[in-house]
N, C-alpha and C positions, 0 to 999 in steps of 0.2 A: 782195493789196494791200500788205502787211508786205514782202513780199520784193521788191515795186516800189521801196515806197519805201530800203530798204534798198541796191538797187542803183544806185539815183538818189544814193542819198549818197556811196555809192564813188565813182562814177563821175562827181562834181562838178565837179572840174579839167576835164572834155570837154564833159561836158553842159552845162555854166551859159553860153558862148560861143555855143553852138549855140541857145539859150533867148533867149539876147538880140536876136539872129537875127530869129527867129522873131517876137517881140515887136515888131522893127521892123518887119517887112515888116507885120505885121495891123496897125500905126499908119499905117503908108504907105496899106494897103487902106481905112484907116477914114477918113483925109484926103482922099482922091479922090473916095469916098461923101458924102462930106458936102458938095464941089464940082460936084456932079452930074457927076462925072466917068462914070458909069455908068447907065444907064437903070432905072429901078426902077417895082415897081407903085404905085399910089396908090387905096388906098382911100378908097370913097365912105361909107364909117362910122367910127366909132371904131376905133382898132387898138391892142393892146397886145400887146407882145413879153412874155412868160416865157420869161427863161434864166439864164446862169449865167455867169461867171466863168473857174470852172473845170468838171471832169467829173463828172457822177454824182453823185449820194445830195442833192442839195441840194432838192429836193421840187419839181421844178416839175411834175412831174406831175399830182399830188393839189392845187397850186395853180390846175393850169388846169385841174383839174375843178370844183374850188372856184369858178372866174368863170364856170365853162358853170352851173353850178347859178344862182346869184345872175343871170345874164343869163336863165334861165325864170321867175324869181321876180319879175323885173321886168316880165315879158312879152317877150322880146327875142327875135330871131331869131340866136342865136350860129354860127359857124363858125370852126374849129378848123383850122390848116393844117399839119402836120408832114411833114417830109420822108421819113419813116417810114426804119428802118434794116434793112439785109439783106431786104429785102420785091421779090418778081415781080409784080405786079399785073398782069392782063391791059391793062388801058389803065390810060393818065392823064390827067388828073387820074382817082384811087381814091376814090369813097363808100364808109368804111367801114360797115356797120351791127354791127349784134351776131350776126347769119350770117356775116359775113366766115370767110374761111379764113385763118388766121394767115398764114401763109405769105407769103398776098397783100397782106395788113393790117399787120402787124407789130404785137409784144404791148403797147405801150403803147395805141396807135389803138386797137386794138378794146379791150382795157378801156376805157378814153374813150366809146367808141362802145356798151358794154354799160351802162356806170354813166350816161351820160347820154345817152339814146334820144333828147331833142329838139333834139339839137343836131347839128349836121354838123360831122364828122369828115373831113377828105379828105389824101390822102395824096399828094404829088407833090415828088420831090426838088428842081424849077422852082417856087417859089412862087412867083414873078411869074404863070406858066400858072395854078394853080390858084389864085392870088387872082382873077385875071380870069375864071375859070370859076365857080366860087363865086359871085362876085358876081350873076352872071348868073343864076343859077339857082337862086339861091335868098336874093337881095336882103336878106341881113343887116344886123341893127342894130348887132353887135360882131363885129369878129373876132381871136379870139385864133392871136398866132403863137407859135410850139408852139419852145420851143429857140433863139429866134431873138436874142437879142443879138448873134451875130456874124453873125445874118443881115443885109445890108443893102439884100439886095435888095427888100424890100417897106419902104416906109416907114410907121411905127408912131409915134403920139401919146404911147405912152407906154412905156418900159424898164423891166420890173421884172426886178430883177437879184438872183439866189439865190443865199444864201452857207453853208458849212458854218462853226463852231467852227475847224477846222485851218486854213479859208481864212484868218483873221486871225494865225494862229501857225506852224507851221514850214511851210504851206504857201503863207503868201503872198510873193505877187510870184515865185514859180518857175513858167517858163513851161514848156510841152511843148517840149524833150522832160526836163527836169532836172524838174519836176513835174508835177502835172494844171492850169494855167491854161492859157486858151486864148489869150492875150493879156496885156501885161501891166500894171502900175495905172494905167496913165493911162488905161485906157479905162474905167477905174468915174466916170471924171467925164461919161458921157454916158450912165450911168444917173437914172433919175428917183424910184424907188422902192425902195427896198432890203429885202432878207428873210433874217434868219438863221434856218435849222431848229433848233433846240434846245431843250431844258427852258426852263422859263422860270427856275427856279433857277441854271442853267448862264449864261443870256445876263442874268440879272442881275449874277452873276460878273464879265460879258466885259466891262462898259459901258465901261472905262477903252481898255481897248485898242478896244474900237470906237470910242469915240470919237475916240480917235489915229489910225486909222485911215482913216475915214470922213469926222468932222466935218465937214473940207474942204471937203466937197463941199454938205453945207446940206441934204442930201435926207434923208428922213425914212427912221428903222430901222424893222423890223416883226418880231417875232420871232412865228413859231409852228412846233407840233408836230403829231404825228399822236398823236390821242388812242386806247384802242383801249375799245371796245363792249363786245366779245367775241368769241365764234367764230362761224364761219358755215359749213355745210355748202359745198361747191361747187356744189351743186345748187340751192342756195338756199334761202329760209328766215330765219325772226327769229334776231337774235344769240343765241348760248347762252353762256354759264358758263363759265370757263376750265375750271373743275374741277382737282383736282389728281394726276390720270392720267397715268402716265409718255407723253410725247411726243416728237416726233423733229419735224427742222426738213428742206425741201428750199427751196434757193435757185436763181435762175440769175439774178442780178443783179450791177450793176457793183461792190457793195460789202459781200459777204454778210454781214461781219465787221458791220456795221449792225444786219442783221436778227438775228442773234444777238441781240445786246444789248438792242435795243427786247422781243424774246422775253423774253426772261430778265425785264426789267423788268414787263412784262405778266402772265406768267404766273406768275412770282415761285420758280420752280425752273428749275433749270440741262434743255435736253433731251438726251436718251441717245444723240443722235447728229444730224450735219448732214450732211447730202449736200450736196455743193454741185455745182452745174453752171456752165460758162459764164456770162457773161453776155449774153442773147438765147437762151438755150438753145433749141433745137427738139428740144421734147421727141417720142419715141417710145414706140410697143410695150415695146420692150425695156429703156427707162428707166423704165418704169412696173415693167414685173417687176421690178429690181433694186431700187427703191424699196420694194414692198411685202418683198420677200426681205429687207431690213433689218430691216422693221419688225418683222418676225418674229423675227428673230432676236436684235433688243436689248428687245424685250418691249413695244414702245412701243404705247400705245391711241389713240392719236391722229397722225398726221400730216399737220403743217400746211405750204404754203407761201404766198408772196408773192402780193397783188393779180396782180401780172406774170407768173408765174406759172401761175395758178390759170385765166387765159383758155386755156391749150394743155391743162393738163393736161383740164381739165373733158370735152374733146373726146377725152380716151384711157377712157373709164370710170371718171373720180376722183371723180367725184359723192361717194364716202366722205368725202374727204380733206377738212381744212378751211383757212379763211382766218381771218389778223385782220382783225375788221371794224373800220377806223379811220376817223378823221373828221378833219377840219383843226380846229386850236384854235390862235385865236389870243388871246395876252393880252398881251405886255410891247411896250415902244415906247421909241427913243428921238426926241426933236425937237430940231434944232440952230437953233430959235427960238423964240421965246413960245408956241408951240402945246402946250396941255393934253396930257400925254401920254394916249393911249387907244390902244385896242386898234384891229385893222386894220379890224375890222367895223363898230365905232364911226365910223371915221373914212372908208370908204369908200363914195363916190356915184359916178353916171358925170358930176356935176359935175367931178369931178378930171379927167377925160380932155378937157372941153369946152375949155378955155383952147388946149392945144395942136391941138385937132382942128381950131377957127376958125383959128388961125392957118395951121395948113396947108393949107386951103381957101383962106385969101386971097394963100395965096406963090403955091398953084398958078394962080389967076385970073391973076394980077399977071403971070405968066412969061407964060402966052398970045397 
């Protein structure tokens, strides 16, 4: 990631032309969308998009576990729609379950599909196909879209739009290909709910530039973190104890230089070595020996890797190996009117989805 962005900054005078590009055409895309220039699906339930801005590390994963969790706690029949990445599934729309073969499923789905068993998970790069398939078959109360701020093809009540710390500072407003946004600021005004990952010590820090930032737009901030437990064998079982055993780190995520850090903070000693792989890695055989042939050789008693992770490995024989058990924690807030600031748990009902859902119900009556 360092040498990404390293070469993005050499390469400014080419890149930033090329980024502005880019920004107009997804403005151009997002104007036609909104003119029904495009046919799109229409959910008969609630629908909330999680996504993001820009690429990676911004938590929407473990947030849209966090709404499958809270949608069985209300009683609700949830459905999850991700376009799943590098994944062959025999047909489409894909039922992930927590048998899934990675392959077929892709690592984010079946975690999803492991950590929350009563929810459906489906997998089809056509979400309008597998909104309509879904629907059918298993008549949802909510459905969450998985990645979908720029998706426009299913129309959703409600945008929660996930930001990192950089997004606000030397990475905002640089579009792909001069940084990682996907689009550029004009399209956070057709978010509804906003979410910075961070300490909360950090995004009390940030308030000033968030608010310069943000305010504008009148939508409500929501900061939360991944808190951690402790460990967890892969095999499963209650959290254990970090313990302070030398350990070793394996990644294959968009942003390993993260998980480092979050380690470090957790378990409060630096580890003896990081393997890192890809990100989406498919792991093998052979990357298992070479991982264990480490651990041997830097002495390490423990080695941990990522939720993302830990679905492929568990299927090579890593049952040994452990994970961080983390949980979503949310505490700081900002509001850009009279509202009490609270936390997001405090503040969230599927009242908030209802204003927009009616109204969507009666444009679509009204077109008919």
């Amino acid at each position: 990631m360092a040498l990404l962005r390293t070469a993005q900054n050499i390469l400014s005078p080419v890149l930033t032309p090329a980024g502005y590009v880019y920004s107009s055409v997804m403005a151009c895309r997002a104007k036609l969308y909104n003119r029904n220039s495009f046919t799109r699906f229409e959910p008969v339930c609630p629908c909330i998009s999680v996504g993001n801005i820009g690429s990676g590390g911004s938590g929407k994963t473990p947030l849209s576990g966090w709404l499958l969790a809270w949608a069985e706690r209300q009683g609700m029949q949830s459905v999850l729609l991700s376009r799943g990445y590098g994944v062959h599934p025999p047909k489409l729309p894909y039922l992930v379950t927590a048998a899934s073969p990675v392959e077929e499923s892709g690592d984010e789905p079946l975690m999803l599909a492991t950590e929350n068993p009563y929810a459906r998970i489906v997998v089809d790069p056509v979400r309008k196909r597998s909104g309509n398939w879904a629907t059918k078959q298993f008549k949802p109360d909510l459905i969450v879209l998985d990645d979908g701020f720029q998706h426009m093809a299913v129309r959703r009540d409600l945008d929660f739009v996930l930001m990192t710390p950089d997004d606000f500072t030397d990475g905002w407003n640089k579009v792909i290909p001069r940084g990682t946004w996907r689009e550029g600021k004009n399209g956070l005004k057709r978010a509804d709910v906003f979410f910075v990952k961070s300490p909360a010590d950090d995004f009390n820090s940030m308030k000033d530039v968030i608010e310069d930032r943000l305010g504008k737009y009148k939508k409500p901030v929501f900061q939360f973190n991944l808190k951690a437990e402790g460990l967890k064998f892969l095999r499963g079982g209650e959290s254990l104890p970090f313990g302070d055993e030398k350990y070793m780190l394996v990644s294959g995520i968009g942003k390993p230089e993260q998980f480092y850090r979050d380690s470090l903070k957790f378990i409060g000693q630096e580890p003896c070595e990081h393997m890192i792989f890809k990100d989406h890695h498919p792991y093998n055989v052979q990357d298992v020996r070479l991982i264990r042939a480490k651990s041997e050789k830097t002495g390490a008693a423990k080695i941990i890797c990522t939720p993302k992770d830990a679905v492929k490995l568990r299927r090579l024989g890593c049952d040994d190996f452990y994970t961080i058990d983390l949980r979503v924690e949310f505490k700081e807030s900002i509001f850009f009117d009279e509202t009490e600031p609270c936390n997001f748990e405090l503040w969230w009902s599927l009242d908030r989805v209802a204003p927009a859902y009616e109204s969507r119900k009666k444009e679509n009556k009204n077109s008919k």
